[in-house]
N, C-alpha and C positions, 0 to 999 in steps of 0.2 A: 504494500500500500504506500502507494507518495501523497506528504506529508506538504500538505501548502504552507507555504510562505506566508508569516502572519504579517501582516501589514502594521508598520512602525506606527507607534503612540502619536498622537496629534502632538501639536506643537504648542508652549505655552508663551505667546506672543506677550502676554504681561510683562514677560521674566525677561523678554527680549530688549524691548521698546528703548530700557532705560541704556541701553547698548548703541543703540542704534542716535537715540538723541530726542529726549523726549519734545520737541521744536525744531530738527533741522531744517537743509538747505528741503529736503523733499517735500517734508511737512509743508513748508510754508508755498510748494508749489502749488502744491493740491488744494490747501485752502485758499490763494491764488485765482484757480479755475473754477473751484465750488462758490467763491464770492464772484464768481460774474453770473453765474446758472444763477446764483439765488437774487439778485437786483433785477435780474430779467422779471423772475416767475414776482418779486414783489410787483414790476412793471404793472403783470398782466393781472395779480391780485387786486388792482387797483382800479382798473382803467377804467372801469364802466362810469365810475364817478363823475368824468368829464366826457366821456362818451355819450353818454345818458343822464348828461348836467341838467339842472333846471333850467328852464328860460323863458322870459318875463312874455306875456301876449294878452290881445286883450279882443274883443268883441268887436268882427268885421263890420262897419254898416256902410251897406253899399252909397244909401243917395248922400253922405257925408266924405266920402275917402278920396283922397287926390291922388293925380296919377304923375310918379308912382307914389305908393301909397307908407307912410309912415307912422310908425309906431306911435309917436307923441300924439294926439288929437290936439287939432286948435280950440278955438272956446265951445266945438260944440259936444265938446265932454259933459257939460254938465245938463241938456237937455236933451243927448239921445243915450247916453249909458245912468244904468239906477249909479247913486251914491256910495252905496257898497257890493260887493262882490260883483265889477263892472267885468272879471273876467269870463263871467261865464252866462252871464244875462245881460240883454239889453232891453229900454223901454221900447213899447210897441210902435212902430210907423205905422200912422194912418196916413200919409200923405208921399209923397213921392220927394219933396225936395228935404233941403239940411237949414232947418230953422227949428222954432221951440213950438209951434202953431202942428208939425209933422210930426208930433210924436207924443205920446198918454203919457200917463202918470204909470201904467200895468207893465210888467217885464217879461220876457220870455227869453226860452235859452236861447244862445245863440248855437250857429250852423256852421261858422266859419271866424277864423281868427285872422289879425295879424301879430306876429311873432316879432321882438326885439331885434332876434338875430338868427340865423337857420346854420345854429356851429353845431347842435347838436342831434340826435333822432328823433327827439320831442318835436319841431315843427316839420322834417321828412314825413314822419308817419302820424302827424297830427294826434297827438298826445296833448292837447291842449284837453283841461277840466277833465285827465284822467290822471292826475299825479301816481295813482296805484299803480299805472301803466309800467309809468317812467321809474318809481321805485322797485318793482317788480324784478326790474332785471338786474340789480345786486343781489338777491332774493336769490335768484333760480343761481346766479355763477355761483352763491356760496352754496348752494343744494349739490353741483357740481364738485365742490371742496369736500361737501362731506362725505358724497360716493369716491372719490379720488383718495383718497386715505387708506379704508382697507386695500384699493384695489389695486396699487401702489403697492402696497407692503408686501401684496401676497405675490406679487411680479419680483420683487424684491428680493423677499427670502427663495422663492423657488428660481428666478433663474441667472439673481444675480444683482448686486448694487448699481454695475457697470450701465448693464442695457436700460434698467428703472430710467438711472440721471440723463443718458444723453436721448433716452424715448420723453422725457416729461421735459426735455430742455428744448428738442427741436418739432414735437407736432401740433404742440398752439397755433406755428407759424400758418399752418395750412389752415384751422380754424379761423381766426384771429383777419386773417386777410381776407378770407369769405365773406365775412361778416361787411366787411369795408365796402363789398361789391352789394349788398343786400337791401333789397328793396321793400321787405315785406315782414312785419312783425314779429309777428309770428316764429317763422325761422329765423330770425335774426336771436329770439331766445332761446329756440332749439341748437343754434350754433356757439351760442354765449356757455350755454350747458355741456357740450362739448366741448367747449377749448379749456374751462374750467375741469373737467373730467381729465382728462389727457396730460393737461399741462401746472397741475398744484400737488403732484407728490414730489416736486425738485426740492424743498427744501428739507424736507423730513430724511429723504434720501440724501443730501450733499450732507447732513447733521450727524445719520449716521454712519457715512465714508469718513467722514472729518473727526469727529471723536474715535474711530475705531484705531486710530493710528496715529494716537497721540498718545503723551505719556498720562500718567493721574492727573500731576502735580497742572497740566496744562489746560485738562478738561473743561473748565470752568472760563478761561480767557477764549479756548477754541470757541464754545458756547456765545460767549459773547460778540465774537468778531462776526458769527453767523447772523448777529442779531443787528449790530452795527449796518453789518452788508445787508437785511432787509429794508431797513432805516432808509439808504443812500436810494436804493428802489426808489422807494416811493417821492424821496425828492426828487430824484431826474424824473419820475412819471409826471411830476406837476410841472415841472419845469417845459419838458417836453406838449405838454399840453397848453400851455402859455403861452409858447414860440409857434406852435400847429395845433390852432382852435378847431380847425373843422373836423369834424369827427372819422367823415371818411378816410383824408388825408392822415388825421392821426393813426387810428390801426396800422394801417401800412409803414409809417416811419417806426411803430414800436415793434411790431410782429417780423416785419423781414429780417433784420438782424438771427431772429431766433434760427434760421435756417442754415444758419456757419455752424452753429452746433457742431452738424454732421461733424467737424475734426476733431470734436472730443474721440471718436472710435478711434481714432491713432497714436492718441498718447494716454490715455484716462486707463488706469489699471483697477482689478478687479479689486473688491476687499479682502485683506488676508482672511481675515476674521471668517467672513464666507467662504473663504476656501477653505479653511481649516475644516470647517462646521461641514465642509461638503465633502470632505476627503481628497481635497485635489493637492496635496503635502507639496509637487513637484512644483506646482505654481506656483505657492504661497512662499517656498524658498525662494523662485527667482525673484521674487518682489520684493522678500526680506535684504535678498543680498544687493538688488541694486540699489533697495534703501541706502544700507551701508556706504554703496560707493560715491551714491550723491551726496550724502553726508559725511563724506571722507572720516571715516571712523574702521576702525579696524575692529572687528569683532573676537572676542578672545577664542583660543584654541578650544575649548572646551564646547562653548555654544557653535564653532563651527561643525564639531563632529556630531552636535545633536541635531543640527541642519541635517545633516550625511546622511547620519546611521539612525536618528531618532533617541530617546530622553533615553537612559539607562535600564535596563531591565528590571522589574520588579522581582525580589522573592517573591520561591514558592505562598511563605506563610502570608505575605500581602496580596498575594494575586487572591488568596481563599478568602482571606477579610473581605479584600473589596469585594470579590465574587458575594457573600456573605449577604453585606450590605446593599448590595444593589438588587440582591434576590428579596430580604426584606421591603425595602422598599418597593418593588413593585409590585408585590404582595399586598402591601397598603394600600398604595394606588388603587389597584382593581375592589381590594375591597371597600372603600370607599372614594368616592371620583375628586376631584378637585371640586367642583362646581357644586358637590355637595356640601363641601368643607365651607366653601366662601358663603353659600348661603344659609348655611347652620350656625356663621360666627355671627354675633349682634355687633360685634365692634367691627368687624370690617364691613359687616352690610351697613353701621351706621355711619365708619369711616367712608364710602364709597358713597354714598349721601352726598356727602359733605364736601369729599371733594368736587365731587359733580358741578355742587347750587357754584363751586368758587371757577370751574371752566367756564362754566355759562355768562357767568359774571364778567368772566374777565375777557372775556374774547368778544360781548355784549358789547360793554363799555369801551374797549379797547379801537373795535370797528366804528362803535357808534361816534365815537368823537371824531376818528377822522373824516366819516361819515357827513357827520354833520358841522365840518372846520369850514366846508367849501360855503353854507348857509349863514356864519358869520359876518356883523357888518366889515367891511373891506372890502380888497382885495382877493377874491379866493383862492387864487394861486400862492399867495403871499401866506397867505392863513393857513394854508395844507402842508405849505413847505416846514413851516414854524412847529404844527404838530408830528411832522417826521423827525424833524431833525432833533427837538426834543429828549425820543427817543436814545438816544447815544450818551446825553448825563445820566438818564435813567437805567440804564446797561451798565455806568461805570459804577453810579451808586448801587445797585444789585452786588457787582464782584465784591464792595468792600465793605457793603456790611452783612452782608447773609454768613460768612464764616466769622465776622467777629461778634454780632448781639443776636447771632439765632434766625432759622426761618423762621419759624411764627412770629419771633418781635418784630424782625424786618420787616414780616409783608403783613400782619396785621395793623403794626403802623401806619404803611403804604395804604393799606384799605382806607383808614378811617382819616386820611389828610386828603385823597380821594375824595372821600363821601362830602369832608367840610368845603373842601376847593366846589365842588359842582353842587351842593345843596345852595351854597352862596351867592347863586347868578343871580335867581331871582331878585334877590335885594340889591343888585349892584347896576347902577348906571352908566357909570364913565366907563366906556368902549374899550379902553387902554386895560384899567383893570380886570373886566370882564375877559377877554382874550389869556389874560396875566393867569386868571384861575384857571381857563382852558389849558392852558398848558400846563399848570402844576398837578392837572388832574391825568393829563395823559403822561406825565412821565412819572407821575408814581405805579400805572396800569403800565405800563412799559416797564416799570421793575418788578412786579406783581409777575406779568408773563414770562419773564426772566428767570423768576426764582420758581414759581410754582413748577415746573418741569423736575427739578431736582424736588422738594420738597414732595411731589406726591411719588416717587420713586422711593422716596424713605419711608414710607409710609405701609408700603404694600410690602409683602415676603415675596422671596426672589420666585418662589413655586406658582405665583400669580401675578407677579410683578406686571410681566406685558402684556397681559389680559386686562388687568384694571385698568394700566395705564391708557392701552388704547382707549379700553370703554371710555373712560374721561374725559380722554382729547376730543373721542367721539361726539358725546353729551355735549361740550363745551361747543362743538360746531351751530348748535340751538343757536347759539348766541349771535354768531356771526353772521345764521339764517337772519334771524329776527331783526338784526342790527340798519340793514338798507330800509325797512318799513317806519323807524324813529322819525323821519323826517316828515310824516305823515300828523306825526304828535303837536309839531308847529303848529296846525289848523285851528287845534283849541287851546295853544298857549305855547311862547313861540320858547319858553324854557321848561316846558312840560319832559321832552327827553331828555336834559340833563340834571330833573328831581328824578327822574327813572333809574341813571346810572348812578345819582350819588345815593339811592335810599338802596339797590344791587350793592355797591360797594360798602356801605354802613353795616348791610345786615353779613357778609361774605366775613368782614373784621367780628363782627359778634362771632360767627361759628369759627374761628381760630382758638379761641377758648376753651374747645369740644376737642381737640387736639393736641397728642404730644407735641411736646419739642424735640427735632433730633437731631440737634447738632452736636459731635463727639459723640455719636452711636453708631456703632456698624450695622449694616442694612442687616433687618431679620431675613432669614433663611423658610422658616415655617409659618402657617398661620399660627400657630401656637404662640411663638414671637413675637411674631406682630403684634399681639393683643396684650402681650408682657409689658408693649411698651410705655402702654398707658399708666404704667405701676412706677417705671423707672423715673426717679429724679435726676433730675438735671445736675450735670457736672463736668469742670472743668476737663476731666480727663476722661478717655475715651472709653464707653461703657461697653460692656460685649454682654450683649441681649443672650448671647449664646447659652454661654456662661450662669448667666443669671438664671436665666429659664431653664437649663439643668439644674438650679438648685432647687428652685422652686417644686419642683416634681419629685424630686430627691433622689438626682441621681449623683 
């Protein structure tokens, strides 16, 4: 009988990394190319804002309008449009000419508008007195965000990080530019839903190429430059929309670009980590080794030969332990499922709660203000750009104080300076200051969305970790859905959506209360852990739930 060749141990790229540089010359390539993929996809996250901008129109009457015909009305505003809501009723013509003797005091809709200006699809497809129309379509692209997520991941883990980024980096383009040709509503929202499908799992994808091959010690500044690089998005999206108002013309300047993509396929390398995870050892070494060489680092003799030949051989008596162990355990498994365990525990089904109401919240809030920066008195370009850029002290305040006064003080803080900043509008007049609270309100939600990523990963055991996680991100998409409809809230009070986000952010700071703290704790392992954690007090030095929670059982 021939005895197969067992196939060498995986590789433990942890052990490796700090070898290799946990920031070299490679490193900072590839975050490099991943921050241009993710400025694009903020581009396209954004666009429909100014694409499907508001814009001012008002009640056609023909025996008054001159040729050609302009938006202002001369003085016969005030006896052929009613007093209020001239946009979408006029008084009745009983007469044929433009005097006050031709027209009642009774109002009817109007049938025909004229527009301020036709930069956007509101006056092409006559969207006038259907604002649900014209909010509609942030609506369906983020409905688009929230099918793009799993579907994304699962392209992802089965065939790879590589084909994920440069498929979600260059097939907007073909959406995105259709759109530009498009005549007709309707499809114009069916292709909006498409381009958002297709082309918004680049970021979650470039997030996870980019941390998987960094060191620890870096993970957290990588994080943030991601964060930085969607910030710069969204500036050049407004800016670009500034310099090219009309909306046809604009798709085409944002979306062509996305088609150079294709070159990522000639230099963009797989993730080790996936290969490892897939068994492909032969690949993941040449990627380890020409790490090495791009970062002119010599790797010692010892981890070359584990390259070679693979990690040392285990004794007999630990091949049978693990063996042991791993037969135990999935003995457990079968006899009771994971999904039973999560839903049997009351502290993670009430932890899972809670994270939830804080995704919704924050990605609500987060949308809604930029959402609605463009409806601020000003400039709206100037106003959008002020709420992105924002974002970038809110990123560096995240690094520096989430490991020195704790997640939950951090971002429960950040909650409730949130809630005061935008509960405050209503009482505030002066323009300057108003704007002043806008922005303090988005860049404490800018450090909120910064930090909550790591904070609910501490939270979860590693056995469920990227189940809940998703779940969360998922739930939180509610937010983003709901987030283009706030503009709607203006109708009956024009700071109605921002009492909406600060009473979301006020209540999000109450339930931080309902949770541990976990800074200096290493992530639990079990749900059994997880729930330990609620028991553990806070301390300077790093607590191991582990540890604990074997005492507690008494082993």
């Amino acid at each position: 009988m021939v005895r197969r060749k067992a196939a060498p141990p995986q590789l433990d790229l942890d052990a490796i990394i700090p070898e290799l540089g946990q920031f070299g010359r490679y490193q900072r390539f590839v975050f490099l190319y991943l921050g241009i993929a993710i400025i694009f996809t903020s581009i396209y996250n954004i666009q429909y804002l100014f694409a499907a901008g508001a814009v001012a129109y008002r009640c056609r009457v023909p025996a008054c309008e001159s040729s050609p015909e302009k938006f202002q009305p001369n003085g016969w505003k005030t006896f052929a449009l009613p007093s209020e809501d001239s946009d979408c009723y006029q008084n009745v013509p009983i007469g044929d000419k433009c005097e006050p003797a031709s027209f009642s005091n009774g109002t009817r809709r109007c049938h025909s508008w004229v527009y301020e200006n036709y930069l956007t699809i509101v006056p092409e497809y006559g969207l006038a007195c259907q604002e649900w129309k014209r909010t509609l379509v942030g609506t369906i692209h983020n409905v688009g965000v929230f099918v793009a997520i799993p579907t994304t991941a699962t392209i992802s883990d089965a065939y790879g990080r590589r084909i994920a980024l440069i498929g979600t980096a260059v097939l907007p383009a073909f959406f995105g530019m259709a759109r530009a040709f498009c005549n007709n509503y309707v499809l114009y929202l069916v292709l909006e839903f498409i381009e958002a499908l297709v082309g918004n799992g680049t970021y979650s994808t470039a997030f996870i190429i980019g941390l998987e091959i960094v060191g620890l010690k870096m993970r957290v500044i990588g994080g943030n430059i991601m964060h930085i690089s969607f910030a710069t998005g969204q500036v050049i999206c407004a800016i670009i929309a500034w310099a090219v108002p009309y909306w046809r013309t604009y798709l085409l300047v944002i979306f062509t670009p996305s088609l150079l993509f294709f070159v990522y396929a000639f230099f963009v390398e797989e993730s080790v980590r996936w290969l490892i995870a897939k068994g492909k050892r032969d690949e993941a070494v040449r990627i380890i080794l020409k790490m090495a060489r791009i970062n002119r680092v010599t790797l010692l003799p010892k981890t070359m030969k584990i390259l070679k030949y693979g990690p040392p051989k285990q004794s007999a008596l630990v091949k049978r332990l693990s063996q042991r162990s791993l037969t135990r355990q999935s003995s457990s498994v079968k006899e009771r499922s994971l999904f039973r365990q999560v839903i049997e525990s009351k502290t993670i089904r009430f932890r899972l709660a809670v994270v939830s109401f804080w995704w919704i919240s924050t990605t609500m809030i987060y949308y809604g203000l930029s959402i609605n920066a463009v409806g601020l008195v000003g400039n709206k370009y100037l106003n959008f750009i002020m709420t992105a850029l924002i974002e970038i002290p809110g990123s560096f305040l995240c690094y520096c104080t989430l490991d020195r006064f704790g997640r939950k003080s951090t971002m429960m803080t950040s909650y409730f300076v949130c809630a005061i900043a935008l509960l405050s509008l209503p009482a505030i007049e002066n323009i300057n200051l108003m704007i002043a609270m806008t922005l303090l309100g988005k860049m404490m939600i800018s450090l909120i969305f910064c930090g909550i990523y790591i904070y609910t990963i501490e939270l979860f055991p590693t056995q469920a970790r990227h189940s809940l996680m998703g779940f969360c991100s998922m739930t939180g998409r509610i937010g983003s859905i709901c987030a283009p409809q706030t503009p709607l809230l203006m109708a009956y009070m024009r700071s109605l959506p921002y009492l909406l986000f600060g009473a979301m952010a006020g209540c999000a700071g109450l339930l931080m209360l309902l949770t541990p703290e976990t800074l200096h704790m290493k992530l639990p392992d079990t749900i059994a852990q997880a729930e330990q954690m609620s028991m553990a007090a806070r301390t300077r030095k790093p607590t191991n739930i582990i540890v604990d929670n074997m005492k507690v059982q008494g082993r």
